[in-house]
C-alpha positions as a printed NumPy array, in Angstrom:
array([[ 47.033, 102.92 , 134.556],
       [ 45.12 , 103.399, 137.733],
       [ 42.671, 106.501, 138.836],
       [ 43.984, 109.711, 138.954],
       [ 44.04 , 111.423, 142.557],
       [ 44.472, 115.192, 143.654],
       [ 46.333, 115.421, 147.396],
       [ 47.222, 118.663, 149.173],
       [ 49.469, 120.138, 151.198],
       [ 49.498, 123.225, 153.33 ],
       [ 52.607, 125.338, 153.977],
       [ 52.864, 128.633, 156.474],
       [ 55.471, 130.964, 154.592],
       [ 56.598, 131.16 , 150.61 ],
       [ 59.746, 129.708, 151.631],
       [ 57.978, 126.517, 153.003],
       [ 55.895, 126.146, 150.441],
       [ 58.339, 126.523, 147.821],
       [ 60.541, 123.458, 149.931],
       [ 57.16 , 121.161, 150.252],
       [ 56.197, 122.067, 146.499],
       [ 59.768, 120.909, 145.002],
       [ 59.726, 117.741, 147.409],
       [ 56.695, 116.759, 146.114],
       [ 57.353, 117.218, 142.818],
       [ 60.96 , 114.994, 142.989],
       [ 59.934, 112.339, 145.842],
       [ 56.713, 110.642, 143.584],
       [ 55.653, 110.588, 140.   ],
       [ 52.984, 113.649, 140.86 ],
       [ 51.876, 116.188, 138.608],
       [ 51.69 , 120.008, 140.418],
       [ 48.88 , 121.645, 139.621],
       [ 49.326, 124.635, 141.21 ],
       [ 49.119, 126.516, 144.94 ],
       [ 46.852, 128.906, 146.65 ],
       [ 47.448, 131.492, 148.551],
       [ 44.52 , 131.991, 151.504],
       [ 45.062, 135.545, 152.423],
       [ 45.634, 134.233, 156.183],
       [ 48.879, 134.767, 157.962],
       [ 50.355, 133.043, 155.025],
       [ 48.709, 129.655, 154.615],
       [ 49.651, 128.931, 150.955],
       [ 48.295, 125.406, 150.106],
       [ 49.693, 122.909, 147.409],
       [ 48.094, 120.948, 144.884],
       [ 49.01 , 118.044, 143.356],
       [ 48.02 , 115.045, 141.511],
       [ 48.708, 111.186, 140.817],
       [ 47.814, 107.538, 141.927],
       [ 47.234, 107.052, 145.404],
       [ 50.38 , 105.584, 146.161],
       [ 52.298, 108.81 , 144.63 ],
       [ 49.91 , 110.938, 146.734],
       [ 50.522, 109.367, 150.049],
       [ 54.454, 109.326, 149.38 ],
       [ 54.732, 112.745, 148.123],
       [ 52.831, 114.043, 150.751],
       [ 54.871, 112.109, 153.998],
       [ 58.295, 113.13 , 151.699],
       [ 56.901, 117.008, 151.955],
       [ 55.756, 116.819, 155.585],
       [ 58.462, 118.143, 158.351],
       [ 59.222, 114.839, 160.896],
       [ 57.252, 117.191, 163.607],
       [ 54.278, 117.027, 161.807],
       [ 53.393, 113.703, 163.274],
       [ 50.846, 111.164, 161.694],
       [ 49.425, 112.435, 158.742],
       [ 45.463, 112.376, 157.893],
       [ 44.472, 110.357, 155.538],
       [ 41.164, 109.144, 154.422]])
């Protein structure tokens, strides 16, 4: 079983989040651990956690195709 990783996603409206959160959670083998909410015209941000791999697919599945190139480390 390899290391455990956290990834996160940021959404602008509940609605959003909710879609991201539940693509996430059905595109990878990803445990949610939960969501934020900032307080700032509605920046809610998603948490999640897995294997790399699971992280980095669950987060391009969740990302809308005019979000570009994601940033990853």
């Amino acid at each position: 079983m390899g290391r455990k990783c956290v990834g996160f996603v940021e959404a602008v409206g509940l609605a959003a989040a909710l879609q991201a959160a539940d693509t996430i959670a059905k595109s990878a083998n990803v445990r949610l651990l939960g969501y934020e909410y900032s307080g700032y015209d509605g920046h809610i941000l998603i948490k999640f956690e897995g294997n790399a791999g699971a992280i980095k697919a669950a987060a391009e599945a969740a990302a809308p195709p005019e979000a570009g190139d994601l940033e990853t480390p």
